[in-house]
C-alpha positions as CSV (number, residue, x, y, z in Angstrom):
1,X,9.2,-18.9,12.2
2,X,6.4,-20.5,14.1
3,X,3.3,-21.3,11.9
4,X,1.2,-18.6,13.5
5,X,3.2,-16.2,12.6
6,X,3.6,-17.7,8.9
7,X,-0.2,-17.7,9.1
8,X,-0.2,-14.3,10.2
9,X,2.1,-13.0,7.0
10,X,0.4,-14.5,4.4
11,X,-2.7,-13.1,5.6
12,X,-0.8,-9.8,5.6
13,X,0.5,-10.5,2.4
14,X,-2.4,-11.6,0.6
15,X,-4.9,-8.6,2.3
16,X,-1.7,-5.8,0.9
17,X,-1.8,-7.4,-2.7
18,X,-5.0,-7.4,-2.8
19,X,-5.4,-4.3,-2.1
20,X,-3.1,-2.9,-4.6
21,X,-4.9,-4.9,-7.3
22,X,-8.5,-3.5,-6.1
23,X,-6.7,0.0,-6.1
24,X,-5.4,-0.6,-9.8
25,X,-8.3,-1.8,-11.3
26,X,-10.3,1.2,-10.0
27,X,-8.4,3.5,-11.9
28,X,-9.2,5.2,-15.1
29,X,-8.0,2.9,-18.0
30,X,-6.5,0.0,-15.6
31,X,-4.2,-2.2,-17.6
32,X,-5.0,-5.6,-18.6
33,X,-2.3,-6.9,-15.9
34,X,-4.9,-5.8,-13.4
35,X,-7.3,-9.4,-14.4
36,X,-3.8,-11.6,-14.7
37,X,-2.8,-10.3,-11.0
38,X,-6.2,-10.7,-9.4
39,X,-5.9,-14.7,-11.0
40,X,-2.9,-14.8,-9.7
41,X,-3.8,-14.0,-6.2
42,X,-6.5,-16.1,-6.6
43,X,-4.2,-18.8,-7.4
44,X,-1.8,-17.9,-4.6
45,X,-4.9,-18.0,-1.9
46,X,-5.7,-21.6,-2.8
47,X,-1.9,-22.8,-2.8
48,X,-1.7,-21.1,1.1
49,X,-4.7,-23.1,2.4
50,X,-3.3,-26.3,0.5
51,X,-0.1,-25.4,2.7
52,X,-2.0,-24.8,5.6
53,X,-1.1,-21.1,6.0
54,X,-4.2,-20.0,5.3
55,X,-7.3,-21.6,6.4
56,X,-10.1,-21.5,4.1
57,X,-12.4,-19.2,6.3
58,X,-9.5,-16.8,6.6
59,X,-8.7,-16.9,3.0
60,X,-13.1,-16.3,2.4
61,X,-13.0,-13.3,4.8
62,X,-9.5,-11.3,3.3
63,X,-10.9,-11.5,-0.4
64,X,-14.8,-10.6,0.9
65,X,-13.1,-7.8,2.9
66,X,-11.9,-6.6,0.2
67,X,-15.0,-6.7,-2.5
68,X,-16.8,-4.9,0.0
69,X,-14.1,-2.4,0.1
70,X,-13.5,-2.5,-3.6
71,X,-16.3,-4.1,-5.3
72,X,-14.7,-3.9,-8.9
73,X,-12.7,-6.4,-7.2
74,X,-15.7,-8.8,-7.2
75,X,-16.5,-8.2,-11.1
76,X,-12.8,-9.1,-11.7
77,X,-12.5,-12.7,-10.7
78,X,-14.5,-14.6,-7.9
79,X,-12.7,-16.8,-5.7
C-alpha cells in the first residue's frame, strides 16, 4: 500500500466514524458510549498525524467538516 493511499483510508476512516458518532449522539437519549467514542476518535486522529497518515490540516478539516455538519459533535469533545 503506498502512503497516499494509507493517507487516503484513514481519512475515509476517520470522516465514516465520525460520522456515525455525530449521528448517535443526535439521537433521542444517545448512550453514554456516544462521549467515550468521540474521545476515542479523538485519540485515534492524533495517533494518525504522529504516524504521518494524517497531516494535521487534514485531520483539522475532517473533524470541522463534521461539527458543521453535526454541531452536537462540537459540544461533545473538541479536538
Amino acid at each position: 500500500m503506498t502512503p497516499a493511499t494509507r493517507s487516503d483510508r484513514t481519512a475515509k476512516l476517520l470522516s465514516a466514524r465520525l460520522e456515525c458518532l455525530a449521528l448517535a449522539a443526535e439521537r433521542p437519549g444517545a448512550h453514554p458510549d456516544v462521549v467515550s467514542g468521540v474521545r476515542l476518535a479523538s485519540a485515534a486522529t492524533r495517533n494518525a498525524v504522529e504516524l504521518h497518515l494524517l497531516s494535521v490540516q487534514e485531520a483539522d478539516e475532517i473533524w470541522a467538516d463534521t461539527r458543521r455538519r453535526h454541531p452536537t459533535l462540537a459540544l461533545l469533545v473538541s479536538t
